[in-house]
C-alpha positions as CSV (number, residue, x, y, z in Angstrom):
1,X,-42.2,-3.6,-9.2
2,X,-39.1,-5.7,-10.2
3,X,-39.9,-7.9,-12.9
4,X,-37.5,-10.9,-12.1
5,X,-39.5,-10.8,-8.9
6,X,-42.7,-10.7,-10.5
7,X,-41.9,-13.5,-12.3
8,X,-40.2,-16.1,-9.8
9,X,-43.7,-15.3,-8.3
10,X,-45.9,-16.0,-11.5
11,X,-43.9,-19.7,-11.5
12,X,-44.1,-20.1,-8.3
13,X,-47.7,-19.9,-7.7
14,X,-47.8,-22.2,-11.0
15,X,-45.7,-24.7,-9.3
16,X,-47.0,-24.7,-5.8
17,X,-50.4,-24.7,-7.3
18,X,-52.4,-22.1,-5.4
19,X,-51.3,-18.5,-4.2
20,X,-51.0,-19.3,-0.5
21,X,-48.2,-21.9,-1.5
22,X,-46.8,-19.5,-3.1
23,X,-46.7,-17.2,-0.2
24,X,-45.3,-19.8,2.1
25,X,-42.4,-20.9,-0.2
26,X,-41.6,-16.9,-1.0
27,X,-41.7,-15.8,2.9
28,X,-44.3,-12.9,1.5
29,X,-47.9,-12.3,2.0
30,X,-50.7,-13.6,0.1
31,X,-51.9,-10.1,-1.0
32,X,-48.0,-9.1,-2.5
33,X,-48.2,-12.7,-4.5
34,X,-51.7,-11.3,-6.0
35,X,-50.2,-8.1,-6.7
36,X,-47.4,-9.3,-8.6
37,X,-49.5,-12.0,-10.5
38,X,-51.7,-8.8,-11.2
39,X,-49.2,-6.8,-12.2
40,X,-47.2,-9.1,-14.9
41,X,-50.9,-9.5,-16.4
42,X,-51.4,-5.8,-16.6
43,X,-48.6,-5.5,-18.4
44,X,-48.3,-8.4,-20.7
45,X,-52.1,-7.4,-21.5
46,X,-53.4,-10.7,-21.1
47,X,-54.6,-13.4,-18.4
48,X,-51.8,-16.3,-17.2
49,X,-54.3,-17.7,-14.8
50,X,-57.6,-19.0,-14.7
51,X,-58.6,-18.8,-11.0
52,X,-61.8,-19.8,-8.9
53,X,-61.9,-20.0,-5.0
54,X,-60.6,-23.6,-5.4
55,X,-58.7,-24.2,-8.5
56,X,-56.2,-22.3,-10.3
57,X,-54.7,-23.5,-14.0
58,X,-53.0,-21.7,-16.5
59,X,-54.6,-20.2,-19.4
60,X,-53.2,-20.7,-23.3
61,X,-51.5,-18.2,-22.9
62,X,-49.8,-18.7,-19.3
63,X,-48.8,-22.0,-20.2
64,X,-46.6,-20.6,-23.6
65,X,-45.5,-18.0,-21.1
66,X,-44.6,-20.2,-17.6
67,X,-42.6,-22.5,-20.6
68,X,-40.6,-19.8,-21.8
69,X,-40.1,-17.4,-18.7
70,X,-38.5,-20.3,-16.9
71,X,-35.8,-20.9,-19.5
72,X,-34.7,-16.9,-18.9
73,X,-34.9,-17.3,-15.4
74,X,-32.8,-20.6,-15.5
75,X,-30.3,-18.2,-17.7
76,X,-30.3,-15.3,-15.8
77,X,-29.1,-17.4,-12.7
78,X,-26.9,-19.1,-14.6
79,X,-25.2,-15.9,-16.0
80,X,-25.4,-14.3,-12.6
81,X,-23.5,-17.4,-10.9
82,X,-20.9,-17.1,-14.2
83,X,-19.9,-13.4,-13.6
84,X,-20.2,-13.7,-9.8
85,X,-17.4,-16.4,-9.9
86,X,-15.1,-13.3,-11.2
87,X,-15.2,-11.6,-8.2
88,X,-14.6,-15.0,-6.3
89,X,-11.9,-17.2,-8.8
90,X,-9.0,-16.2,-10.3
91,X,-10.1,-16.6,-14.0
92,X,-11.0,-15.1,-17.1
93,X,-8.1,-12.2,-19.6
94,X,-6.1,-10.4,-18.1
95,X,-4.6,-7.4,-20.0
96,X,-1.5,-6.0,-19.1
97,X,1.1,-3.3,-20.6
98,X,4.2,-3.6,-19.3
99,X,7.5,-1.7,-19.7
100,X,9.7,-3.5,-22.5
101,X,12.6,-3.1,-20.2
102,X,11.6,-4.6,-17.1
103,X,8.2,-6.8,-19.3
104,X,11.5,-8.1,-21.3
105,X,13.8,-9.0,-19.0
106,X,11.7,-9.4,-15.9
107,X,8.2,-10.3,-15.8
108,X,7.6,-12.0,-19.0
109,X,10.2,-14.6,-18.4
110,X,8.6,-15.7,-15.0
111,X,4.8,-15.4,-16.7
112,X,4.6,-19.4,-17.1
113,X,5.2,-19.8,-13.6
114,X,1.9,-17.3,-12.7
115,X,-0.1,-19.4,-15.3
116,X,0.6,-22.7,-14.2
117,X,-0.5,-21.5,-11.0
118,X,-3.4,-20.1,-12.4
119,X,-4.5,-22.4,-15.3
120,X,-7.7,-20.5,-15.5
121,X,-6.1,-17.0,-16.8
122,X,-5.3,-15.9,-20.1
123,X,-3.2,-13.1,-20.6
124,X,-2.9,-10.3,-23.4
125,X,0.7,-8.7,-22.9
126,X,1.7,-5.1,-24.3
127,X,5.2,-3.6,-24.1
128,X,5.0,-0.1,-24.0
129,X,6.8,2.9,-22.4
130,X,3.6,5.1,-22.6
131,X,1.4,5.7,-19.8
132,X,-2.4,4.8,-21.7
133,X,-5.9,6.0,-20.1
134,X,-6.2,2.3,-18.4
135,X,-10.0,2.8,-18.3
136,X,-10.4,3.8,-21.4
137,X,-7.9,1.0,-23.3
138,X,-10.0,-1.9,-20.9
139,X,-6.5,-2.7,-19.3
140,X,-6.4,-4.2,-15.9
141,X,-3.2,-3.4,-14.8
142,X,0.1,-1.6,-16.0
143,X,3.6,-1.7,-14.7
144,X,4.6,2.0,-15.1
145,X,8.1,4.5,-14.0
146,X,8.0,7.1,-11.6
147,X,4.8,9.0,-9.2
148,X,1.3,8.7,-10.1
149,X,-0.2,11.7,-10.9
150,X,-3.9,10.2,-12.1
151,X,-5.6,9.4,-8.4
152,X,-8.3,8.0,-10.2
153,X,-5.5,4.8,-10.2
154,X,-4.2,2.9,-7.0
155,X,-0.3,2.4,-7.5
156,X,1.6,-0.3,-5.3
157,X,5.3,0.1,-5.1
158,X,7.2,-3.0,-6.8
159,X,11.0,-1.7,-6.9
160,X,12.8,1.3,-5.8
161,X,13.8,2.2,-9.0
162,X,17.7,1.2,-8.2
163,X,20.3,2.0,-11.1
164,X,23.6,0.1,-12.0
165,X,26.2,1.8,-14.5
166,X,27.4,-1.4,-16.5
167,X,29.3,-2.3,-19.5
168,X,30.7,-5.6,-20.9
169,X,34.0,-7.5,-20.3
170,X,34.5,-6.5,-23.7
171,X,34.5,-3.0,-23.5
172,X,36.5,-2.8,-20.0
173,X,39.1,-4.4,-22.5
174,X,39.0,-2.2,-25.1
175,X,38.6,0.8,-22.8
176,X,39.0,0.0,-19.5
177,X,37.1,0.6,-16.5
178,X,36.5,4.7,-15.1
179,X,37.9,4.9,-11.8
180,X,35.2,7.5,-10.8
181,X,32.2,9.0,-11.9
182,X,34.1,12.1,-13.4
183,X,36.3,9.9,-15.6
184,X,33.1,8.8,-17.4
185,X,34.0,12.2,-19.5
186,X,36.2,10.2,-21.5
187,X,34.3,7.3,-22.1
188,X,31.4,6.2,-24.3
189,X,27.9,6.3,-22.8
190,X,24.7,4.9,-24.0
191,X,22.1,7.3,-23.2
192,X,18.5,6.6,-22.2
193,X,16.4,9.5,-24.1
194,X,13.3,10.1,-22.9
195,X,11.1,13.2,-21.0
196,X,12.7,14.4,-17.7
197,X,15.9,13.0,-18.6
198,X,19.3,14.2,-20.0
199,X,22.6,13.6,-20.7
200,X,23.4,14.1,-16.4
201,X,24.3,11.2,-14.5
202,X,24.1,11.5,-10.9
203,X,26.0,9.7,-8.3
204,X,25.7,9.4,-4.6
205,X,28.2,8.3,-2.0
206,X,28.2,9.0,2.0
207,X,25.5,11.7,1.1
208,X,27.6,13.6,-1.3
209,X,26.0,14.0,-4.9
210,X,28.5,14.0,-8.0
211,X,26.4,15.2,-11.6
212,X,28.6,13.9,-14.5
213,X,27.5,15.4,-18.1
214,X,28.3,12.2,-20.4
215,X,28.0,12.2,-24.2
216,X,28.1,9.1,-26.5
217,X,27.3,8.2,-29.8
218,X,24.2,6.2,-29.2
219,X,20.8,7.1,-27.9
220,X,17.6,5.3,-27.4
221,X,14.1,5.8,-25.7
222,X,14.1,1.8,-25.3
223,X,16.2,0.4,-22.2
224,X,16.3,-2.7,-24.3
225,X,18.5,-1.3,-26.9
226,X,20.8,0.3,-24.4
227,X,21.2,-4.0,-22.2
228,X,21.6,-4.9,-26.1
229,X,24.3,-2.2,-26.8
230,X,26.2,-2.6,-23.3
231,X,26.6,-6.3,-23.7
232,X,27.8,-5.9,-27.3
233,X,30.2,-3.9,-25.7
234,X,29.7,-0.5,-27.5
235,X,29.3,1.6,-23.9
236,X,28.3,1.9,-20.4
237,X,24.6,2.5,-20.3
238,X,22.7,3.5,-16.9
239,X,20.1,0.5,-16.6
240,X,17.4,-0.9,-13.4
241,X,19.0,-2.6,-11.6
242,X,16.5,-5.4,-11.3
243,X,17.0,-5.7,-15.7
244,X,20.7,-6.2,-15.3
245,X,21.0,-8.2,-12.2
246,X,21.1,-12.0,-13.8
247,X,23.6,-10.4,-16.8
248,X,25.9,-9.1,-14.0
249,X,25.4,-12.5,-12.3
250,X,26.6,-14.5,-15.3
251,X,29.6,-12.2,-16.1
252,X,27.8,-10.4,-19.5
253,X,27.7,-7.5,-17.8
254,X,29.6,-5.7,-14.9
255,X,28.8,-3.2,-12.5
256,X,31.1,-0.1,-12.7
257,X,30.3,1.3,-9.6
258,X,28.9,-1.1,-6.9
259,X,29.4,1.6,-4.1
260,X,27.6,4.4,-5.6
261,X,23.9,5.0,-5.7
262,X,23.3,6.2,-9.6
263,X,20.3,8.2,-11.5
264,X,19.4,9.4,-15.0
265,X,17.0,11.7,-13.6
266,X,15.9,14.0,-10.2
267,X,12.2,12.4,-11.0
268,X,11.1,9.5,-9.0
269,X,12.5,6.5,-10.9
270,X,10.5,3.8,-8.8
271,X,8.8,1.1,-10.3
272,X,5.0,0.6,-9.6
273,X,2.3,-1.7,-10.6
274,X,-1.0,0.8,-11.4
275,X,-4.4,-0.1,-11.6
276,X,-8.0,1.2,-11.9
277,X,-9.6,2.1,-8.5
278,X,-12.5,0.6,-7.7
279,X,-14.1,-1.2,-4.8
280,X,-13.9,-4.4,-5.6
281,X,-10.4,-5.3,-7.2
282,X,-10.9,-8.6,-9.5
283,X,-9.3,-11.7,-7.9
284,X,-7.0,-12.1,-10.9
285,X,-5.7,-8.6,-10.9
286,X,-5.5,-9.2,-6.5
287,X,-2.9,-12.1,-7.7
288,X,-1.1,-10.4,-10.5
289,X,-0.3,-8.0,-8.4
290,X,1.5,-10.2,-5.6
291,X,3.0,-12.1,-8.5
292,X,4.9,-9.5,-9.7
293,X,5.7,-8.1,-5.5
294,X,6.9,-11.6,-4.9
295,X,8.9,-11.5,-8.5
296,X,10.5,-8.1,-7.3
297,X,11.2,-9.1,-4.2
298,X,13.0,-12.2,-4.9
């Protein structure tokens, strides 16, 4: 028998002051409310109630009891109307790991925007290029590169993964600009380092794909080091588009080749927001998640 029932029971005969009071308030028969006053006795060991065919009172020890039980109940409710209001407000910490590229230069910027919307989250950020058991780490939602291979997570699409080849005013004056993808052979590339990459840049134009081996002197497994690098002007570097878009906007950068479609990789370089699976998806992970579709889209 459940004992929370049990117990609304117990008070409720105490309050109503007789069983079939009790009955009518609880919408149950008079023999379950004499079951379940029977059965919290049994188990506590000792009598809550004295009873006669026309009065009913509480006994020493129902009286310490009915004082006390009603405080837990009042804090059971309480707690279950606290963590209900999860599932129904956007409150409460929200952790995150982000990519430092796209966390840098993207998402992190616009994060006072989602929290003055939302003056009820807190956030715990973590930059990081490493794909972590979510579950296990207690992270509610990751911004990750490429296919999801773990179907225990949902994955929704943010970005198509779109490269530009860029490189600062500053170089293009020291250098010059390649006319083509092949004349990259002679220049100095800044190359992203990491698994299912090399040194193979690939181009696309008018469905024709051109794969250009580049070397350089620097290489990084941080996309942050190769914005820093292009805009100091030490190489072209292959960077997201949606990284480089406001540099190339305000003249720090330039796109070398605005009519070509450009990858570091045959892997599927999209950008995803991943999450645990479950049924009920918290509401503040619900609204991260069209924060950062509405971010990507604009």
């Amino acid at each position: 028998m459940d004992e929370v029932l049990t117990n609304r029971a117990f008070i409720q005969v105490v309050e109503s002051g007789s069983f079939s009071a009790a009955s009518r308030e609880l919408g149950i028969s008079v023999a379950t409310v004499a079951r379940q006053i029977n059965s919290l006795e049994s188990r506590l060991g000792v009598h809550l109630l004295h009873r006669t065919t026309r009065t009913l009172s509480l006994t020493e020890a129902g009286r310490l009891y009915w004082d006390r039980i009603r405080e837990v109940l009042r804090l059971y409710d309480s707690v279950k109307r606290e963590v209900a209001s999860y599932q129904k407000d956007v409150k409460g910490l929200l952790r995150m790991q982000l990519r430092h590229s796209v966390g840098n230069q993207v998402i992190v910027p616009a994060l006072p925007g989602f929290l003055e919307k939302y003056p009820n989250i807190r956030l715990e950020v973590t930059l990081t290029d490493i794909r972590e058991d979510l579950v296990a780490q207690g992270i509610d939602i990751a911004v990750w590169l490429g296919s999801l291979e773990d179907s225990s997570l949902i994955a929704r699409r943010l970005s198509p993964g779109r490269r530009m080849v860029c490189c600062s005013p500053a170089y293009v004056a020291k250098r010059g600009l390649p006319d083509s993808p092949a004349a990259l052979v002679s220049h100095n590339c800044i190359i992203y380092r990491a698994k299912n990459y090399d040194n193979s840049w690939r181009f696309t134009k008018d469905g024709k794909t051109t794969s250009v081996n580049v070397t350089g002197d620097l290489e990084s497994d941080s996309s942050a080091v190769l914005l820093t690098s292009a805009i100091n002007g030490h190489g072209l570097a292959m960077l997201q588009a949606a990284m480089v878009r406001s540099a190339v906007a305000s003249g720090e950068l330039v796109d070398v080749f605005p009519g070509y479609q450009v990858s570091s990789t045959d892997a599927d370089t999209a950008l995803f927001a991943v999450y645990p699976g479950s049924k009920q998806t918290s509401p503040k992970t619900r609204a991260f998640i069209e924060f950062l579709v509405r971010l990507f889209k604009e």
